[in-house]
Structure formats: C-alpha cells, structure tokens
Phi, psi and omega in degrees: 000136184265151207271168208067350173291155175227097192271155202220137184293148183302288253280315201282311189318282193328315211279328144340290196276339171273339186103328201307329183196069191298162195220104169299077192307347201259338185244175169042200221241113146277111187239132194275090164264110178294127194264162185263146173341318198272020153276140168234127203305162184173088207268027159247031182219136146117063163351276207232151204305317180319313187311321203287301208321313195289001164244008205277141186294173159334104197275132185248196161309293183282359165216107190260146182356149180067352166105201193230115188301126176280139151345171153017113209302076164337134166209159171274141169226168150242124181237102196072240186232044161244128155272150158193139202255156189220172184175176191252160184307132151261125174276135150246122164297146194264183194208098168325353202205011170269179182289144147251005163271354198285129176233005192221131162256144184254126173249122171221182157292093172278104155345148187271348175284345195074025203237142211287312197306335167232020196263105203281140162281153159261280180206173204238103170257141201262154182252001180082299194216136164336123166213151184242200190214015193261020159252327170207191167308137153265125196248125175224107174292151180230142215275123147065042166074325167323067190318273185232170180203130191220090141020108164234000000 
C-alpha cells in the first residue's frame, strides 16, 4: 500500500456484500483513529474498531481517544458502476503533548451505542511515514475528497 492509499478491509467488504452489516456513510459519525507505526496492517482481519485501540496513538488535547469525526458531511454516492465514500481535509491541530508515531489511519463506523466492540472498521489509510502533531497540525487530504472508490 503507497502511502495516501486507503485500502478496505475483507471484513467491512463481506459484511456489505452478504447484507449481515451494511454500513450507512450518509447518517452518524465516520471516525479517523490514528495508529502507530508498530501496527502491522493485516486487512483480513478485525471486525470492529475495539480490536484496534491497544495501537491507537496517545490521545491528546487536539486528538481524543477513538480518533477524530471526518468532516464536511461524509456521503456515499454512486457513480456509473463505482461506490464513493467522500469527505473533508481533516485537520489535528497541534499539540505539545500530542503524538509523534501515528503512522495509519483507522476508518470506522461509530456505533450508534458508542461503544468500540461494535462500531464496524471500514478501511486502513497508510500515512506513508510517522507523523505527528507536537510541531504543527497533521493535515490529511483526500485526493478529489475521495475517502475510497471502489469498483462493484
């Protein structure tokens, strides 16, 4: 995976294509949890955002546990015989005391309970290199707003 790619777990895809747990991008909270370099990605695996947490960075002032709400009103659209999920730059702002390791962004579903154990992962954007926020902002773009684009 190159880094700025957001590659999407066999789990959320299955779970889609059988029906057991479509996952509505147009209502609720799409959440960014950043992970640290020593996670090693492995997209056939990890149902729900809880498995994740024990890689998730330091949570700070400007990023609080569980990540961050993607922006400008996440939506699904269809286009031709492409799904695309879009969304806005997310900004973390900085923070001295904020991370230095985030090297993965975690895209998930927040549960409407709030609770992590249900919350569905979506997909994994690789960030290329450690990166942090105790210097400035971590600013993460998305090519033409395109969170994923996915061929059905």
């Amino acid at each position: 995976m190159a880094a700025g790619d957001t590659k999407v777990y066999r789990t959320f895809l299955d779970k889609a294509a059988d029906g057991t747990a479509p996952v509505d991008f147009n209502t609720g909270a799409v959440m960014l949890m950043l992970l640290k370099s020593s996670y090693t990605p492995d997209y056939t695996t990890g149902d729900y955002a809880g498995s994740f947490t024990a890689n998730q960075v330091t949570a700070g002032t400007a990023h609080p546990d569980y990540g961050v709400t993607l922006s400008t009103a996440p939506s699904m659209t269809v286009s031709g015989s492409f799904a695309i999920f879009k969304a806005g730059t997310i900004s973390i702002a900085q923070d001295a005391g904020g991370f230095a390791t985030a090297r993965y962004g975690l895209l998930y579903k927040r549960a409407v309970s709030g609770t992590m154990a249900e919350s569905p992962v979506v997909g994994l954007v690789d960030l290329g290199s450690d990166r942090n926020n105790t210097a400035g902002p971590l600013l993460i773009y998305w090519a033409s707003n395109k969170v994923i684009k996915w061929q059905y």
